[in-house]
C-alpha positions in Angstrom: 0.0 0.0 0.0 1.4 3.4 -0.9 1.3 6.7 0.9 -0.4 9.6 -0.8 1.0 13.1 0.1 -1.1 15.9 -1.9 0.4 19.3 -2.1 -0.2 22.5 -3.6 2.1 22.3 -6.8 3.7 26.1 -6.1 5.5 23.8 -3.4 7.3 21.3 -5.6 11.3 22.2 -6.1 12.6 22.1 -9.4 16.4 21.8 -10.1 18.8 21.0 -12.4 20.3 18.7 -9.7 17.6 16.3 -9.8 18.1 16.0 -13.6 21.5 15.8 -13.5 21.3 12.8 -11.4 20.0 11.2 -15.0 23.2 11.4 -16.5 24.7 8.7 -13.8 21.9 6.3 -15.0 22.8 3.6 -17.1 19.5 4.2 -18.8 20.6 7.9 -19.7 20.2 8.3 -23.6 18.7 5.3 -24.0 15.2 5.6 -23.1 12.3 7.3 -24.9 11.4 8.8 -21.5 14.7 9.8 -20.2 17.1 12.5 -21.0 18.0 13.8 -23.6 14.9 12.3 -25.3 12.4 15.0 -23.6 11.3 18.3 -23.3 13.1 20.8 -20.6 12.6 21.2 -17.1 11.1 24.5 -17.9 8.7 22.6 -20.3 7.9 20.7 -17.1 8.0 23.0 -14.4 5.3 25.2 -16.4 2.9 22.1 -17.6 2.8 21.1 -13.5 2.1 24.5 -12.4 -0.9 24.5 -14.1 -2.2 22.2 -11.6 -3.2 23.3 -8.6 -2.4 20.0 -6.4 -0.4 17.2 -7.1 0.1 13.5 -5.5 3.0 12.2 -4.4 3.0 8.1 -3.7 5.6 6.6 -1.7 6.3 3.6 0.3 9.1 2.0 2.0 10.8 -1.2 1.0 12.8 -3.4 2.6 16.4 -5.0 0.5 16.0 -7.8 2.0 12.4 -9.1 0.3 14.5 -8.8 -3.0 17.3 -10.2 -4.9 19.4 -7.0 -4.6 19.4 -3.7 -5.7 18.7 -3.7 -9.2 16.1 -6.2 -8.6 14.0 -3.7 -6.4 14.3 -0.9 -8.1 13.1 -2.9 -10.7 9.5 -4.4 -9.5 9.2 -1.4 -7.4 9.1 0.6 -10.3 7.1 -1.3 -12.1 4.0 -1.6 -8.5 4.3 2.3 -8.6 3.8 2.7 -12.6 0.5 0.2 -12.4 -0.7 2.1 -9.1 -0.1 5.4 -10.8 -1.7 4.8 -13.9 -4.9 3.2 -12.2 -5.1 6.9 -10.7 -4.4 8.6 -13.7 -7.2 6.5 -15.2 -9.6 6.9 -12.5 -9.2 10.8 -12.5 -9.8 10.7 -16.1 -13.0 9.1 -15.3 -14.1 11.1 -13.2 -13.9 13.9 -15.6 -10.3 15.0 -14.9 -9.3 14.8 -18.5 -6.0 16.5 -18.0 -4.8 14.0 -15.2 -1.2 13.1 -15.7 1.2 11.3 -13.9 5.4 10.9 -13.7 7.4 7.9 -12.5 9.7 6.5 -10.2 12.9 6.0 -12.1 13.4 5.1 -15.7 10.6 3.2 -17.4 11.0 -0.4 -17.3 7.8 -1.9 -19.4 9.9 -3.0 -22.2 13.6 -4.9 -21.7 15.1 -3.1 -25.0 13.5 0.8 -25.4 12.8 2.0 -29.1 13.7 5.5 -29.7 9.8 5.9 -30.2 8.3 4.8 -27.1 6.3 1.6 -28.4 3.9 1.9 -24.9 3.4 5.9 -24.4 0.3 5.3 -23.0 1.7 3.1 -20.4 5.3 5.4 -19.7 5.9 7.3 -17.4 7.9 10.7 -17.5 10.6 9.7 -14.4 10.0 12.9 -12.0 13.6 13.6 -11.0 13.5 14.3 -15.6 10.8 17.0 -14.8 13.5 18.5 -12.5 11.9 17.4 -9.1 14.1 17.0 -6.6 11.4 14.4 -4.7 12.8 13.8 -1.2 13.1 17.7 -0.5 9.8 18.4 -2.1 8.0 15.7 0.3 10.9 16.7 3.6 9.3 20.3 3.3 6.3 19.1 3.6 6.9 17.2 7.0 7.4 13.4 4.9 10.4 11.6 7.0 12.9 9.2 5.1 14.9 6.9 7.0 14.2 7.6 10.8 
């Protein structure tokens, strides 16, 4: 089960840190959804601010109910894309036509990545892309990592 923590989006933090963090990926370049395959953070930064709330789903996992690593980032990755795009499809629903949503990571639907995303309906824009730096975004508003 994942925490939801629903701010007012003036209060996200956007910096070039958090997408220079993609270029130590092994993913960078190479995915349809990653840099330098997308738009700017400013592209970003103004399509968010245009909504006036955003969700923010987290959990904590523990290394030890995986195989490693690379293995939990993996399937976690892949339990937050299918529980954020049954929201975005139930705020569509609901008449929320607009209703995005931004990953976790890289996307990892596919084991090789086209340079046209084959799935766009299923990928998810990785949020630290956008230029969200996550874990100070969700610290300022009172979220506690690693007590």
């Amino acid at each position: 089960m994942f925490d939801v923590l629903t701010i007012d989006t003036k209060d996200i933090i956007f910096t070039i840190k958090a997408r220079d963090m993609c270029r130590s990926c092994k993913r960078y370049g190479k995915k349809a959804c990653c840099p330098p395959n997308v738009e700017s953070i400013e592209y970003y930064e103004n399509a968010i601010l245009q909504y006036s709330h955003a969700e923010f789903f987290y959990k904590e996992y523990q290394l030890k109910d995986y195989e490693g690593e690379s293995d939990a980032g993996h399937k976690s990755s892949l339990e937050l894309q299918k529980v954020l795009l049954a929201r975005r499809s139930e705020l569509i629903q609901g008449g929320s036509i607009f209703a995005t949503a931004y990953g976790g990571g890289s996307c990892k639907i596919c084991k090789q990545c086209s340079p046209v995303c084959r799935y766009p309906e299923k990928s998810l824009i990785p949020l630290e892309t956008a230029g969200i730096e996550v874990f100070a975004t969700m610290q300022k508003q009172g979220v506690v990592f690693y007590d």
